[in-house]
C-alpha positions, 0 to 999 in steps of 0.5 A: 500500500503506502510503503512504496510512498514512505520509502520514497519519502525516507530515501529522500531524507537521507540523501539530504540529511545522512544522519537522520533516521526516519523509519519508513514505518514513522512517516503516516497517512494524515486523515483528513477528509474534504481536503483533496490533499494526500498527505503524508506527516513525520513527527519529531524532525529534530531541531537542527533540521533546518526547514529551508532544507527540508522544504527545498529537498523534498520540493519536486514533482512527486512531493511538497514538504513543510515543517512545522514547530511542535513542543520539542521538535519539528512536524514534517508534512509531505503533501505528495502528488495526487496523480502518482499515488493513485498510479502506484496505489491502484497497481499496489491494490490490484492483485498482490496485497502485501507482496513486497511490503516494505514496511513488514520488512522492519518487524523481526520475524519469530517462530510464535506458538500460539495457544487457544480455545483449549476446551475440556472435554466432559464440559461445553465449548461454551462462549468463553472458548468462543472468545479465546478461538476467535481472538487466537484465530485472528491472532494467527492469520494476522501474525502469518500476514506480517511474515511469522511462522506460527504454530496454532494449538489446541491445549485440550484437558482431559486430567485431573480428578474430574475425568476420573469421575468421568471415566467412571459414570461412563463405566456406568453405561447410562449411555451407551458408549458407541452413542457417546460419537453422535454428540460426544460434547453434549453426552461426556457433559451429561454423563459428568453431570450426573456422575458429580453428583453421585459423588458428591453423595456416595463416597463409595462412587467418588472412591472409585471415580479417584481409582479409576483416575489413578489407573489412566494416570499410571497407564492402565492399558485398557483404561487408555485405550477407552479415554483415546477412543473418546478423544478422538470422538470429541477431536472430531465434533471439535473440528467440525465447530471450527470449521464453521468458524473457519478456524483449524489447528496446527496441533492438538496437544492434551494435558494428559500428555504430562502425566505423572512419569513426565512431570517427575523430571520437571520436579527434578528440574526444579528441584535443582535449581532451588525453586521447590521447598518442601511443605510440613504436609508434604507438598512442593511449594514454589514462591511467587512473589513471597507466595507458596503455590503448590506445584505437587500435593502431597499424594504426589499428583500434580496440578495445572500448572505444574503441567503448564510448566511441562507443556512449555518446556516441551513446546520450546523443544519440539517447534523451537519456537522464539515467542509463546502467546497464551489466549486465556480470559482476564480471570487467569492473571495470576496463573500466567504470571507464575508459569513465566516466572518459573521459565524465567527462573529455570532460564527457558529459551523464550521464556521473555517472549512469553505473554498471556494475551488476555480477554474480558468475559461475555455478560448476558449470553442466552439462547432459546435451548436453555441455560447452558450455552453450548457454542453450536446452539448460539451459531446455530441461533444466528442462523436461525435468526439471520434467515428470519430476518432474511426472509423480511427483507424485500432486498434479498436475492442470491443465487447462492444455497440459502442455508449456506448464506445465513450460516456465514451471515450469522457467524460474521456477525457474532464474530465482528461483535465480539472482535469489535470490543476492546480485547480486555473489556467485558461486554454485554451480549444482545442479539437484536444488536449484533444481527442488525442490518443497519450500523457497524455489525458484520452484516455491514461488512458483508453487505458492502463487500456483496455489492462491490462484487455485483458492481464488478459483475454488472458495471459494463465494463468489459475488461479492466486495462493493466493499471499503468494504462488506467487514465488516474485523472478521472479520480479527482473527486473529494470522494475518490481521494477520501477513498485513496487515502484510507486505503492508504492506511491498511498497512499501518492499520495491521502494523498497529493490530500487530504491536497491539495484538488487538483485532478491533482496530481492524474492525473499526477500519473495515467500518470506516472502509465501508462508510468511504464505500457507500458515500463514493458508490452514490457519487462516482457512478460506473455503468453508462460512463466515459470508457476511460472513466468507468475503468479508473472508477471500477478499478478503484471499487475493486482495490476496495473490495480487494483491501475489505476482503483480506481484512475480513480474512484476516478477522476470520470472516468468508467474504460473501459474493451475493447475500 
């Protein structure tokens, strides 16, 4: 996008000025509308610049510079010709999004394992997981479109004494276990609920429920063999969500895979490094910040971040990774906290690149099945409403599968409302809000995006000319050029996500994209126009669509043709 443009800019200055760096990433789209200007700024110029020189060097037929003083520097505002960033722009947005883009070229490129969703599987994949999937999602794409490798992974848990308990009610067969693979979510989580509570009323059930833990945590070879089975039905519904959500897995590791035998060289480790004191009733204690957190009880068995530890050390070795973000909601905090401290003190390779990417909770989430909220019920529910709401609507029209249509349509609009908060804060959920086909909802996205399609389709156009053909001086107007310089952001919008790692900067950028839309598709008509002018008009809509695409991508959206 404007990379092309800041490097221009920043090679300029440093032929006039040798000992001034200007990072072509420092120097930033001006939003101004109405002005018919395109207009670049570069913020702290240092004092001993002198402005003559500046304004004289960067005085020719590509720019005009002036400087102006602020607190304790200078600003530099490059106002650079109209018709050449068009140019340069249109061929830049045409078809190769980010393929030499300058200004990604300045971030150092990591290895990032990153770790999200993580359900347990004897409970929902309730609304909590869906923030985590999502935001890990957008997470991924984003880190990847900026040139790291990522490793996304699915940290499933299977252990601890719930499962026992688990195990055991499946024992009871309540239901059969080959039905178990029909809905193994909803029936493992049926199953829990009236084991649990069998155990909490018959110490001889919770007995055998620890029992049966103790022989999947030493290995019991048939005992292994019926909790694999049951993973992999559970993987298999797990997968099928996803891809609704267009989300899929590089790994999924389970927290049964450090068990017990595993863990023993972990308490070694930490034990010779001083880390592990000894407690009166036998635990191992670890001192975070002057306080004890048990890393083994004192039968010996381990807790969840005990295991935390085990998996971190392991996912350094296997995917020699530089960078590790954990995906978890705001509640886990002080868990966080403690496992980096310890890959601190046990001098992890990464361990300094180690951040829990944190998320406030969704308040007031309910659908029509009942109190528990299982993640299918609410996607389904959005279709559900989203084909009512359809079916209203006198605009509707697709050649498309109708079912298909208001699934995508549905799961655009639950996923931009959560990713248009900010990340940390809780929020309210409410149906009539997120599904409204008015205001800045995914509907907007989708209905924008849709239409700049049919334009392309039905403009008249026969075939687009290569952009270096396109007559640019057909773009002069206040609402092509408020397009031309949004577009101009893109880069520095996904530059700012990255640094923030926060998706609703994106969102508002989208929305902000599709306002720009709607207000030049009213006044910059294509069909029945000059050859010359429909082209440059249509080839501008469609870097617009092109640009709206890859951001919905980038969120985790598929971009509809037709709705």
């Amino acid at each position: 996008m404007a990379n092309r443009f800041r490097t221009e800019i920043s090679n300029i200055i440093k032929k006039i000025f040798p000992s001034w760096e200007i990072p072509a990433y420092n120097i930033k789209v001006i939003r101004e509308r109405n002005s018919g200007r395109i207009c670049f700024k570069l913020d702290e110029v240092p004092l001993n610049i002198k402005s003559i020189e500046v304004e004289n060097g960067l005085s020719s037929d590509f720019c005009k510079a002036k400087l102006t003083p602020e607190k304790n520097s200078l600003s530099c505002e490059v106002v650079v010709d109209k018709k050449w960033i068009v140019r340069h722009l249109l061929e830049e947005l045409e078809d190769k999004l980010f393929q030499d883009s300058r200004l990604f070229s300045v971030i150092e490129k990591q290895r990032v394992v990153i770790d999200y969703s993580s359900p347990n599987i004897a409970k929902p994949f309730h609304v909590g997981h869906l923030r985590s999937s999502i935001i890990g999602n957008f997470l991924k794409k984003l880190l990847e479109t900026v040139g790291h490798q990522t490793v996304g992974l699915n940290y499933l848990g299977d252990w601890g004494t719930q499962f026992g308990i688990l195990k055991h009610g499946l024992d009871q067969k309540w239901i059969p276990f080959d039905d178990i693979q029909s809905s193994p979510i909803r029936k493992l989580f049926e199953i829990y609920v009236k084991a649990n509570i069998q155990a909490k009323e018959d110490p001889v059930f919770m007995e055998k429920s620890l029992e049966k833990f103790r022989f999947l945590e030493n290995g019991d070879e048939n005992t292994v063999k019926d909790w694999s089975i049951i993973k992999d039905y559970t993987v298999a519904e797990l997968q099928r969500i996803y891809a609704r959500l267009n989300i899929k897995f590089d790994v999924y590791d389970w927290e049964s895979m450090y068990g017990r035998k595993r863990i023993q060289s972990i308490v070694d480790l930490l034990t010779s490094k001083g880390l592990l004191t000894p407690s009166p009733e036998g635990k191992l204690i670890y001192k975070f910040k002057e306080r004890p957190i048990t890393l083994v009880k004192s039968d010996g068995t381990t807790l969840y971040l005990t295991r935390d530890i085990a998996a971190a050390l392991d996912r350094r070795e296997r995917f020699q990774a530089d960078c590790f973000l954990y995906v978890v909601d705001n509640a886990q905090s002080d868990h966080f906290q403690a496992l980096f401290s310890i890959m601190k003190d046990v001098k992890m390779e990464g361990a300094t690149h180690m951040k829990h990417v944190k998320f406030g909770r969704i308040q007031g989430m309910s659908t029509r099945k009942g109190n528990v909220v299982f993640l299918d019920d609410v996607l389904d529910e959005a279709k559900e409403r989203m084909a009512q709401q359809r079916k209203r609507s006198v605009t509707t029209r697709t050649t498309l599968n109708e079912d298909y249509v208001n699934d995508v349509l549905g799961i655009s609009a639950v996923l931009v409302n959560d990713l248009k908060q900010r990340r940390q804060k809780d929020y309210v959920f409410n149906w009539e809000k997120i599904l409204a086909s008015q205001g800045d909802t995914g509907v907007k996205l989708q209905y924008t995006h849709s239409r700049l399609c049919s334009l392309e389709k039905k403009s008249g156009v026969a075939s687009i000319p290569p952009s270096s053909e396109i007559n640019v001086s057909c773009l002069i107007e206040e609402e092509a050029i408020n397009l031309v310089r949004h577009l101009l952001r893109f880069e520095e919008i996904i530059l700012r996500c990255h640094d923030e790692l926060e998706p609703c900067i994106l969102v508002a950028y989208l929305f902000q994209l599709c306002n720009f839309v709607s207000v030049a598709l009213r006044a910059l008509q294509v069909k029945s126009q000059p050859a010359n002018v429909a082209e440059a008009r249509l080839l501008l809509f469609i870097c617009a669509k092109n640009v709206l695409a890859e951001g919905m991508r980038i969120l985790g959206l598929t971009p509809l043709e037709e709705m």
